[in-house]
MARLO-545924 format. One record per residue (C-alpha): residue in one letter; residue number from 1; x, y, z. Coordinates in steps of 0.001 Angstrom, whole numbers, plus 500000, padded with zeros to 6 digits. Layout:
N
SITE res   n     xx     yy     zz
SITE   a NUM      X      Y      Z
...
This chain:
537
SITE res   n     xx     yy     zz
SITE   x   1 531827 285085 771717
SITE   x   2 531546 281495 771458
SITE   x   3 528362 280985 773676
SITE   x   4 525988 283677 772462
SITE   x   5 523345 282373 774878
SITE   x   6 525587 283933 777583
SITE   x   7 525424 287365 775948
SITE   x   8 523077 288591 778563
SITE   x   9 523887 286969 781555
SITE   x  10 524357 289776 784243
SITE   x  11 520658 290595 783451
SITE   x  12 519808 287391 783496
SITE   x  13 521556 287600 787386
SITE   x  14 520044 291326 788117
SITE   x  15 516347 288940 788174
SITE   x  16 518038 286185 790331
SITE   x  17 520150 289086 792548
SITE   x  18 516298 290274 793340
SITE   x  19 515792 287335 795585
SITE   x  20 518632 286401 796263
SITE   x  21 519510 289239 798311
SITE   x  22 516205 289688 799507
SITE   x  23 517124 285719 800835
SITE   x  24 520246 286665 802232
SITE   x  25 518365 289823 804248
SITE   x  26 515798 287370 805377
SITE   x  27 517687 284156 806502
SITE   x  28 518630 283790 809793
SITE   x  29 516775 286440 811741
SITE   x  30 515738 285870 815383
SITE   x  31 513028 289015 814761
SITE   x  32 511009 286394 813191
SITE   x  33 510818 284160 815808
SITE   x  34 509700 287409 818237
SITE   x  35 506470 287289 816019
SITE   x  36 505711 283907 815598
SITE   x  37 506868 283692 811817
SITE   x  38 509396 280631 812315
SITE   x  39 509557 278755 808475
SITE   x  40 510538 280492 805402
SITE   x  41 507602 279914 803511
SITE   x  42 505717 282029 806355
SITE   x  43 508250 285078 806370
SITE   x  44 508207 285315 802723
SITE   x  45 504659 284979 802329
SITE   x  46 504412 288446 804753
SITE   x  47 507368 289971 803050
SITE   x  48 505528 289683 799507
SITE   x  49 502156 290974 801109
SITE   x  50 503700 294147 802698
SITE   x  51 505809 294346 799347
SITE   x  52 502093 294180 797449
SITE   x  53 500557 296323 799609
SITE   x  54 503406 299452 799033
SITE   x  55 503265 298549 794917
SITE   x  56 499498 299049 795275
SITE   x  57 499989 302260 797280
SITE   x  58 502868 303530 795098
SITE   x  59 500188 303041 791995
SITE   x  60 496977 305003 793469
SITE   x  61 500438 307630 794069
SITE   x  62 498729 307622 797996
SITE   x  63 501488 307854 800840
SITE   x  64 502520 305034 802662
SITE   x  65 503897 305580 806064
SITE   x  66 504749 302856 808924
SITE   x  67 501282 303740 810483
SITE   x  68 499600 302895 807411
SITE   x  69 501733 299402 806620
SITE   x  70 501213 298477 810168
SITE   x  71 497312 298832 810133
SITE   x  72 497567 297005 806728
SITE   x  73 499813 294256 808704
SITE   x  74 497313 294149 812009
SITE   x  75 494352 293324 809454
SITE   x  76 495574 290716 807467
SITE   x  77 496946 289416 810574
SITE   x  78 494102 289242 812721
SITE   x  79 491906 287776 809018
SITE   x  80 494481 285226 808003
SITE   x  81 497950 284661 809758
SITE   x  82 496093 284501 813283
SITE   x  83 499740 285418 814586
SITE   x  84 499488 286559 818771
SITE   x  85 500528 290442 817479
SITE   x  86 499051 293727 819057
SITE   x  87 498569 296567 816753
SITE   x  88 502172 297960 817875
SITE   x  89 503866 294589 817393
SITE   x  90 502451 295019 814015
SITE   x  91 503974 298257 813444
SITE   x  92 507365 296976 814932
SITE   x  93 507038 293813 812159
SITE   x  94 506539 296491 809235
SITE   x  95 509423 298682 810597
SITE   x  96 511662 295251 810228
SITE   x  97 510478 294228 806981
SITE   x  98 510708 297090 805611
SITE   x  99 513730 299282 806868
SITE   x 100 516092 296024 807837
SITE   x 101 514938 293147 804829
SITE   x 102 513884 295338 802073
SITE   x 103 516249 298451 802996
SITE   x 104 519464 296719 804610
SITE   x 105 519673 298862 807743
SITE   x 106 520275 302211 804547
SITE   x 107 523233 300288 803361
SITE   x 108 523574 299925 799451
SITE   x 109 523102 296041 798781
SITE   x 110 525042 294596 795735
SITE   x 111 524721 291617 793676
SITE   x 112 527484 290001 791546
SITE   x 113 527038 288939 788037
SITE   x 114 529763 287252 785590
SITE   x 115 530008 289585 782938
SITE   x 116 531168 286505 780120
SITE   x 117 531805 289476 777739
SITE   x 118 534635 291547 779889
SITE   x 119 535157 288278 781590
SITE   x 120 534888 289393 785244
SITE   x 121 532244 289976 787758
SITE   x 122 530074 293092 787594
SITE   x 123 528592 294814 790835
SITE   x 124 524383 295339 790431
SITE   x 125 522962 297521 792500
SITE   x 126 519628 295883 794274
SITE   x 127 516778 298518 795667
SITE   x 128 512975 297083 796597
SITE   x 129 511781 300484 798300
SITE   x 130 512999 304396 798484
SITE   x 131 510967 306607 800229
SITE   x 132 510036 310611 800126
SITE   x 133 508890 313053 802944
SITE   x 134 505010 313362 803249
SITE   x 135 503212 316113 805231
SITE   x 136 499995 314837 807354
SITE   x 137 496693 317147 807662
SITE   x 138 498316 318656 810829
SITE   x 139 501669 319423 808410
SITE   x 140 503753 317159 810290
SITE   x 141 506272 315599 808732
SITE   x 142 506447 312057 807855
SITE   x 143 508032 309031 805937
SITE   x 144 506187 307876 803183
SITE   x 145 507151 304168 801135
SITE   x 146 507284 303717 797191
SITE   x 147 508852 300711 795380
SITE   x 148 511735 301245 792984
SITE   x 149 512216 299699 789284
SITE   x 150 513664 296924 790534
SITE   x 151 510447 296474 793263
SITE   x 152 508166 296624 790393
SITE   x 153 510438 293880 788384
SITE   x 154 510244 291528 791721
SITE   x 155 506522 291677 791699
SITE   x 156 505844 291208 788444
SITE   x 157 508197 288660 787299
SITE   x 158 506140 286147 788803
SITE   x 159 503993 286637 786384
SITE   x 160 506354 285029 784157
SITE   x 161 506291 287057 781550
SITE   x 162 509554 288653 779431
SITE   x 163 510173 292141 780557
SITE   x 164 509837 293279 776752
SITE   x 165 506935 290885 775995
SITE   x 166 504668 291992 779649
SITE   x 167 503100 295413 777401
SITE   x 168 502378 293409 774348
SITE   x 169 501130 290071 776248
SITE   x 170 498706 291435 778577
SITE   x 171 496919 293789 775557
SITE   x 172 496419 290561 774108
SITE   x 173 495176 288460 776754
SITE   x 174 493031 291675 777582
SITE   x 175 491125 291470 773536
SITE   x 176 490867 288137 773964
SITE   x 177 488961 288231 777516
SITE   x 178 486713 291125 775837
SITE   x 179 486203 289471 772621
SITE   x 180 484857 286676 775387
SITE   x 181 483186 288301 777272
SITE   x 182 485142 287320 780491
SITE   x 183 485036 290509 781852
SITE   x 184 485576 289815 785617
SITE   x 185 489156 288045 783924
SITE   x 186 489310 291668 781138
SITE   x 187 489170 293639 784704
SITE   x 188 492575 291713 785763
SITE   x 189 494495 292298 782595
SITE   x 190 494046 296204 781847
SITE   x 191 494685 296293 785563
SITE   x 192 497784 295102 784363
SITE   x 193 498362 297254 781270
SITE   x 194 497996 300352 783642
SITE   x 195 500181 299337 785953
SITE   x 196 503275 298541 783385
SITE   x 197 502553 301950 781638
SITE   x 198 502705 303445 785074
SITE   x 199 506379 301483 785843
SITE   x 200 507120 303002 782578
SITE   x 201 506411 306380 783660
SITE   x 202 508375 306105 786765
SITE   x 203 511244 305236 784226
SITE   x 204 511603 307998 782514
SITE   x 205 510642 310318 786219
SITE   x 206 513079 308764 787191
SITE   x 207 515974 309072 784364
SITE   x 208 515301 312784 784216
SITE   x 209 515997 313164 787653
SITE   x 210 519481 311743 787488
SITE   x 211 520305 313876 784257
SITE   x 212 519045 316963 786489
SITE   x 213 522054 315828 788939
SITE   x 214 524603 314949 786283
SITE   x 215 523700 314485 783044
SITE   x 216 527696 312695 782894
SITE   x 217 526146 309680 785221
SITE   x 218 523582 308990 782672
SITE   x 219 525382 307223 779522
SITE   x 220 523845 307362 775795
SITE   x 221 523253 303636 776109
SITE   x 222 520779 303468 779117
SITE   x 223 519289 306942 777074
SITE   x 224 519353 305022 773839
SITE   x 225 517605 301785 775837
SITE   x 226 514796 304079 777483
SITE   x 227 513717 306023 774614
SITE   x 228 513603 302465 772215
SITE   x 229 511006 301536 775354
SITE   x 230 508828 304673 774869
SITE   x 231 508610 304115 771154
SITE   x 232 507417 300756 771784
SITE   x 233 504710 301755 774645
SITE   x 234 503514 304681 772754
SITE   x 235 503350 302793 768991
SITE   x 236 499724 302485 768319
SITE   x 237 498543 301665 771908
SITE   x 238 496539 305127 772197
SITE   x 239 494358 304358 768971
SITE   x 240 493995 300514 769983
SITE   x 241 493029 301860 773789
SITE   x 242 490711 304140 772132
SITE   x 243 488810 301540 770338
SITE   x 244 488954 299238 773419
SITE   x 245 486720 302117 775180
SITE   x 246 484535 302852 772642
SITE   x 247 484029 298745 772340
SITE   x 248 483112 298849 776075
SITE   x 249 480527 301944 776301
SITE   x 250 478315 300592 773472
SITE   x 251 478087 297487 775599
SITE   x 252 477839 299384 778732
SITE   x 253 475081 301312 777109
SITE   x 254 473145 298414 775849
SITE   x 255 472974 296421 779148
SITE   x 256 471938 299602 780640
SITE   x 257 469252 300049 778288
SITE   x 258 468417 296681 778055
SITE   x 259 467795 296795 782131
SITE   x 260 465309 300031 781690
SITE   x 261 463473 298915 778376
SITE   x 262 462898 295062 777853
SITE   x 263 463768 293170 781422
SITE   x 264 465157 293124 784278
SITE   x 265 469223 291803 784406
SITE   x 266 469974 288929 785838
SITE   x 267 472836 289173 788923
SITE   x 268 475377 287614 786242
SITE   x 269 474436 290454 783886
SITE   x 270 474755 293037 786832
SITE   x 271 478169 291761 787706
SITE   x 272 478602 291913 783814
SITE   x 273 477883 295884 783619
SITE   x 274 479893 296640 786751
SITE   x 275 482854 294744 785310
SITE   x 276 482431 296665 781765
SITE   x 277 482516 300320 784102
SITE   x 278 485471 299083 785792
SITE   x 279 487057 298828 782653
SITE   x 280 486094 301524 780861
SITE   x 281 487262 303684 784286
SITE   x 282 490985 301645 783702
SITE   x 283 490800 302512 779834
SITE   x 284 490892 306294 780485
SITE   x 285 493717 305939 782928
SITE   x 286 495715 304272 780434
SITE   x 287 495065 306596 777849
SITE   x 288 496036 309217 780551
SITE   x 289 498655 307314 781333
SITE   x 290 499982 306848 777634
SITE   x 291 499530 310909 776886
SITE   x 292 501705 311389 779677
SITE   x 293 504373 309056 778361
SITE   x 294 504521 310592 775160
SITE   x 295 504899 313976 777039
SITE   x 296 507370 312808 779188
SITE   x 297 509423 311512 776481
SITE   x 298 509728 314661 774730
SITE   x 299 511038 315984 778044
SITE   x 300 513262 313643 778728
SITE   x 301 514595 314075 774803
SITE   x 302 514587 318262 775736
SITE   x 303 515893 318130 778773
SITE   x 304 518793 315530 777995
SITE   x 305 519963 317655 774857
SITE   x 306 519758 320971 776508
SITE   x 307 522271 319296 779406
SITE   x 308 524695 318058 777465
SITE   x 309 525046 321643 775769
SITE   x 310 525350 323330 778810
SITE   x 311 528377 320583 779755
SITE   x 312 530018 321392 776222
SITE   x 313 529369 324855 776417
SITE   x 314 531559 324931 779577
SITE   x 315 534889 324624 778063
SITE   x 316 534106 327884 776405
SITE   x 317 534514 329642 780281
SITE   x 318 537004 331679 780793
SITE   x 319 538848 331159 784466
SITE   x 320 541161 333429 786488
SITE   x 321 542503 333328 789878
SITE   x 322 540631 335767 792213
SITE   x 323 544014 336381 794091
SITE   x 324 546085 337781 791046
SITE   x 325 543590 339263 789320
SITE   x 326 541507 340795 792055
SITE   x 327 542431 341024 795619
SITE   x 328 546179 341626 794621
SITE   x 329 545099 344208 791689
SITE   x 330 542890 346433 794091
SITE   x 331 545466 346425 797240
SITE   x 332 547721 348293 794640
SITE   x 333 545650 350626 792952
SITE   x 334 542973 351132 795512
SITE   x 335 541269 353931 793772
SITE   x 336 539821 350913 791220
SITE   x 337 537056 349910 793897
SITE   x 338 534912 352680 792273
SITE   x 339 534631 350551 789419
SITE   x 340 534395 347472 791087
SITE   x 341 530152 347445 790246
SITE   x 342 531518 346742 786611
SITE   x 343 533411 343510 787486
SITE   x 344 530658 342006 789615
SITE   x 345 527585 342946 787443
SITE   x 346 527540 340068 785526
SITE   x 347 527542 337521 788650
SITE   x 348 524287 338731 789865
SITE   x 349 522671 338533 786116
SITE   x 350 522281 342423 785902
SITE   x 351 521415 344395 782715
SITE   x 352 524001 346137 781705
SITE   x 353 522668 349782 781386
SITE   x 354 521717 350621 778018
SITE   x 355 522978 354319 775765
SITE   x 356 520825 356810 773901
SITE   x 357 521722 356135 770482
SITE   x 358 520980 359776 768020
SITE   x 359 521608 357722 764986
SITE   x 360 518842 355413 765640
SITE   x 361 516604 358793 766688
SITE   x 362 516229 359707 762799
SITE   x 363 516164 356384 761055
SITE   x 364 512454 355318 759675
SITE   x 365 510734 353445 762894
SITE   x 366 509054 350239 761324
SITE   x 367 505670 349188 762968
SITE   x 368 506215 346592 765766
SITE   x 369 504687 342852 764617
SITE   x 370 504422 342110 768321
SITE   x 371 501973 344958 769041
SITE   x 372 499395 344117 765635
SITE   x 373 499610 340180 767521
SITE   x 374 498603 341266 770724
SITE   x 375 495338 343086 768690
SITE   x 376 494470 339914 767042
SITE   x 377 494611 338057 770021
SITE   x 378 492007 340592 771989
SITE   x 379 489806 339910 769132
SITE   x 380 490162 336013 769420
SITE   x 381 489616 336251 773423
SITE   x 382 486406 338004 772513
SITE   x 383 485232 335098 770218
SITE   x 384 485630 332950 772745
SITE   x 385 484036 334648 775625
SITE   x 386 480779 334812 773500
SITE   x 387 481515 330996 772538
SITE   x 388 481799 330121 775927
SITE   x 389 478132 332492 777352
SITE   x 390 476073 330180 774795
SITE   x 391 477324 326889 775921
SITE   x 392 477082 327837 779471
SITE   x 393 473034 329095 778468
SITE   x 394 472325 325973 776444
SITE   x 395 473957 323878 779610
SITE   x 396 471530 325593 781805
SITE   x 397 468963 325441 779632
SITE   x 398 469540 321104 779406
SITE   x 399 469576 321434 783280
SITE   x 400 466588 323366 783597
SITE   x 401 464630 320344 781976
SITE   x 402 466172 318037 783578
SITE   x 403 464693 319855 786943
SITE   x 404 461472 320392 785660
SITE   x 405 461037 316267 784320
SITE   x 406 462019 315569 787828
SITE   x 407 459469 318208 789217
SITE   x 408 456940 316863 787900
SITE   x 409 457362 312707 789079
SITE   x 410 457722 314282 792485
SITE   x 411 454583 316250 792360
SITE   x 412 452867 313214 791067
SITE   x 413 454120 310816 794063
SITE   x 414 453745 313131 796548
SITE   x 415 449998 313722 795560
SITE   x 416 449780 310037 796019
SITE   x 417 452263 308723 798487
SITE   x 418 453437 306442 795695
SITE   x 419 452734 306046 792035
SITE   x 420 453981 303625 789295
SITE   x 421 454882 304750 785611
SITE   x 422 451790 303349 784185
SITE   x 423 449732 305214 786846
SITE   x 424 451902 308370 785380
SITE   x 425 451694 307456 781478
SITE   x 426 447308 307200 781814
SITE   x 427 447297 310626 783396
SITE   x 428 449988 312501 781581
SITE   x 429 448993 314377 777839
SITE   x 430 450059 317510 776087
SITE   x 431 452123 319971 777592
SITE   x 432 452370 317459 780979
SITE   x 433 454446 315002 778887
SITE   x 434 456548 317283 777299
SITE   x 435 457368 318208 780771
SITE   x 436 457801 315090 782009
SITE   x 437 459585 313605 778747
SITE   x 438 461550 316926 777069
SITE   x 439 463286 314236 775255
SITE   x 440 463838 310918 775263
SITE   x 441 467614 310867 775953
SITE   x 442 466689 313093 779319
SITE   x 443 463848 310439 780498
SITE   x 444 465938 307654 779977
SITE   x 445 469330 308986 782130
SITE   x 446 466732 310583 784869
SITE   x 447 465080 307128 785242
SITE   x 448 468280 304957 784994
SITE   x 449 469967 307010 787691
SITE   x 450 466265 306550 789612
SITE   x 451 466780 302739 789605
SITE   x 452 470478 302297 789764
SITE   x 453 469802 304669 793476
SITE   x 454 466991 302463 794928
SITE   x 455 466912 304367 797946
SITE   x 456 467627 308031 798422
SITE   x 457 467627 309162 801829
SITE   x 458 467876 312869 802011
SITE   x 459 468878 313972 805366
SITE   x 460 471988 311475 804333
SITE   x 461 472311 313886 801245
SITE   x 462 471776 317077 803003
SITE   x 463 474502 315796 805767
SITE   x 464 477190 315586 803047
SITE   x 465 476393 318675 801241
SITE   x 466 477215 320392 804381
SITE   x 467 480234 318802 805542
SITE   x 468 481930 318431 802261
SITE   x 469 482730 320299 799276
SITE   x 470 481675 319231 795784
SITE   x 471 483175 320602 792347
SITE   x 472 480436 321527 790180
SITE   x 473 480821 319493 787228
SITE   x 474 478244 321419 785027
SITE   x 475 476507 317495 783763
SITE   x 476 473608 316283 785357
SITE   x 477 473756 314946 788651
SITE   x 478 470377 313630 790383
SITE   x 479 471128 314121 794015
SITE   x 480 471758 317553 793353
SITE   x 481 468787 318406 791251
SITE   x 482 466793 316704 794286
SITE   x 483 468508 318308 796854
SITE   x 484 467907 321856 795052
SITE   x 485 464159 320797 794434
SITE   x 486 463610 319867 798110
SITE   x 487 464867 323077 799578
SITE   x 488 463746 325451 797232
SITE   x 489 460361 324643 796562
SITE   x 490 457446 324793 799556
SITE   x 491 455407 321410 798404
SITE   x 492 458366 319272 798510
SITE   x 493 459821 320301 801775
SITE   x 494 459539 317354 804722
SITE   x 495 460293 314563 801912
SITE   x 496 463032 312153 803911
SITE   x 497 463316 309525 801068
SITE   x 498 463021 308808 797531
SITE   x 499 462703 304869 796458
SITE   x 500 462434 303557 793252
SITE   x 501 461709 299849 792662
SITE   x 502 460982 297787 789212
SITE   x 503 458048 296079 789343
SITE   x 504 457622 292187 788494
SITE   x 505 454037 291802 786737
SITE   x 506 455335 291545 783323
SITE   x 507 453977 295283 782029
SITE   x 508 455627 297690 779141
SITE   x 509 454535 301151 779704
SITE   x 510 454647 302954 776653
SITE   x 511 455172 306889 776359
SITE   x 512 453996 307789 772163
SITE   x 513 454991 310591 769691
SITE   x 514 457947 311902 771872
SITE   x 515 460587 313819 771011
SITE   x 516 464550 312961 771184
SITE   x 517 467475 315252 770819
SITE   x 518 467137 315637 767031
SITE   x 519 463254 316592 767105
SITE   x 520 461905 312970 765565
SITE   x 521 459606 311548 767098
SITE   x 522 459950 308239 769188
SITE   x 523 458251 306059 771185
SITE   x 524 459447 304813 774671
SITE   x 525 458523 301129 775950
SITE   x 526 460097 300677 779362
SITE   x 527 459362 298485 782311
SITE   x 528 456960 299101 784353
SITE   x 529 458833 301130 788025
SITE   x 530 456809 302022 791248
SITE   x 531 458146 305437 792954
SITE   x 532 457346 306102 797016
SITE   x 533 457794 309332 798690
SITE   x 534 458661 308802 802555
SITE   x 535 457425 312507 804281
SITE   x 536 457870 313885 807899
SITE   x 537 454722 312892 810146
């Protein structure tokens, strides 16, 4: 080829065929003119922010039906466009954009590239959105909005970035934001990350469900091109992703500690922490995210194989004509229907029936290895029963503390109305602070969560145990413990709220010769925190 930069040109088209057609939908529409929408620039700037809003939906995998896009459009409408629309003509302006623009009326919509190698033109199939059948609360049956590979490539190519680069780029630009610091801009890029390993995921989803259909439609090269894509996602990201995490919760757990032991943050600091728990939350979806890639393309790998050997394998079939063979057989020799069971076993799957065999009667029987596995295995099961009762005692027995630590700052406020933790730390000695302070791990989670709540209102609490149910994690969870404290136990009933509030005079309260998990002894220095008990007059 004499111009090698034209190698690739009908993928080079397939990015410009993405707006072009989505141009050629657009232009020229009276609809638009209904709703107030009469330049360009404004029609396009809706059709990319209904387009967001479904890529945002397809990635939290929540349905999208018209109801929901046309809420979505009514909002931003009545915040930003300030457009004369009703909720209804909202609806009606999602139902457009999305089934006439984005859809073409259910028509397939083609774009064509010059192919310089075969040196013609070469059809490329454009699709923005599919959808799937969704059933509501009330099981009805509705239409729910995802955006296709080529959706995700509209959206994201204004980022700018090479299609094989985007993984690789944003990882990048994500270290060097967390080497930084910048963690509002970190936030952005593993935002990012996720949502490419997610496109990724749809990929292969995707390629396995045209195999399923005909594994003949599917050709070795897109196969070949796909599984060169999950090599490259899957090479080394989990370990680097790992270490990303790990990087984040020691400085999640020293801004937390810093916040309970020395000072108070400052509201950059606070905006800091929440930015480091958003993206240590985004961390273990992409590791999720990248396990099920690598299990997906093992599937896809299975799945393709075992295909393509059922396709070879049916050469191998041997075909007759039912007329000669059957019908035209039995009309002659009727008597042959008695036997007919013997010809049409094998289309329902049947076992064929199975012969006493003497011979086999006085051969030497050999022990079966099957049954001697199945022993083994009772044994194991029993292991692990036992394994399991003393982690579920020793969890109860963490909890247990955990209540009775919690116990005892409630007995002290209530006594009092309010108390701080210096009031608490002159009074407590002995057995009292190993029941307030078990260990110092226990002490410090109980009174970080204490803080972090402020305010605990617990008719609020009460109101949601009721109406909703909670999985039962087995960690500790302080609204529980409170809730369990409160209703169980006769000198804390009538409490209505808990508040918890740092105090500004510049005090460290100081808790000696406790114990942490490990049995050394510590000692705590914290700020100093005022606790108030609201009751029922």
């Amino acid at each position: 080829m004499q111009y090698e930069f034209l190698k690739h040109f009908p993928k080079r088209m397939k990015n410009v065929g993405l707006y072009a057609v989505l141009v050629q939908n657009s232009l020229q529409k009276a609809t638009w003119k209904k709703y107030e929408f009469q330049k360009m620039d404004e029609q396009f700037n809706m059709i990319f922010a209904v387009l967001l809003y479904i890529m945002e939906q397809s990635l939290k995998e929540e349905r999208c039906t018209m109801d929901d896009i046309g809420a979505y459009i009514d909002t931003i409408n009545m915040q930003y466009f300030r457009k004369n629309m009703n909720y209804e003509e909202c609806r009606t302006l999602g139902d457009f954009i999305v089934n006439v623009i984005l859809s073409n009326e259910g028509k397939v919509m083609y774009f064509e590239g010059f192919n310089f190698e075969q040196k013609a033109y070469q059809e490329i199939n454009i699709s923005y959105v599919a959808n799937r059948v969704v059933y509501s609360q009330q099981d009805v049956k509705r239409t729910s909005y995802y955006l296709t590979d080529d959706g995700y490539n509209l959206l994201l190519s204004t980022l700018e970035i090479e299609n094989n680069m985007k993984l690789t780029i944003h990882e990048m630009i994500f270290q060097m934001h967390l080497e930084k610091q910048n963690y509002d801009k970190a936030v952005d890029e593993i935002k990012n990350v996720f949502n490419l390993l997610r496109i990724q995921l749809q990929k292969i989803q995707e390629a396995m469900e045209k195999i399923r259909r005909n594994a003949l439609n599917y050709s070795v090269k897109d196969y070949q091109k796909i599984l060169n894509e999950n090599l490259e996602t899957i090479s080394e990201t989990k370990q680097k992703f790992q270490d990303y995490r790990e990087l984040v919760k020691n400085r999640t757990r020293e801004l937390e500690e810093s916040n309970i032991n020395v000072r108070r943050l400052t509201k950059k600091e606070e905006e800091k922490l929440n930015h480091l728990r958003e993206i240590e939350q985004y961390l273990n979806r992409t590791i999720d995210e990248h396990q099920k890639i690598l299990n997906s393309h093992f599937d896809l790998k299975s799945l393709y194989t075992k295909e393509l050997e059922a396709l070879s394998q049916m050469s191998l079939i041997q075909r007759f004509p039912l007329r000669t063979e059957l019908y035209d057989k039995i009309l002659t020799q009727p008597k042959a229907l008695e036997y007919l069971e013997y010809f049409l076993r094998p289309l329902f799957c049947q076992d064929i029936e199975k012969g006493y065999n003497l011979n086999r009667a006085f051969q030497l029987q050999k022990p079966i290895r099957g049954k001697v596995e199945e022993d083994t295995e009772e044994t194991m099961d029993f292991d692990v029963g036992e394994w399991e009762r003393e982690q579920e005692f020793a969890r109860r027995e963490k909890l247990k503390r955990y209540e009775q630590s919690i116990a005892y700052l409630l007995r002290k406020v209530v006594s009092q109305g309010e108390i701080s933790l210096e009031e608490i730390a002159g009074q407590v000695q002995g057995q009292e602070l190993e029941t307030l302070i078990p260990n110092v791990e226990i002490f410090k989670e109980i009174m970080v969560e204490l803080i972090r709540n402020k305010e605990i209102d617990i008719p609020t609490l009460q109101k949601e145990q009721r109406e909703y149910i909670q999985e039962q994690s087995g960690e500790f969870q302080l609204n529980l413990v409170l809730l369990h404290l409160i209703q169980n136990c006769r000198e804390f009933l009538g409490i209505l709220r808990i508040e918890t509030y740092r105090l500004e005079d510049g005090k460290v309260v100081v808790f000696s010769d406790v114990l942490d998990e490990k049995g050394d002894k510590k000692t705590i220095r914290c700020s100093n925190v005022l606790i108030r008990v609201t009751k029922e007059e």
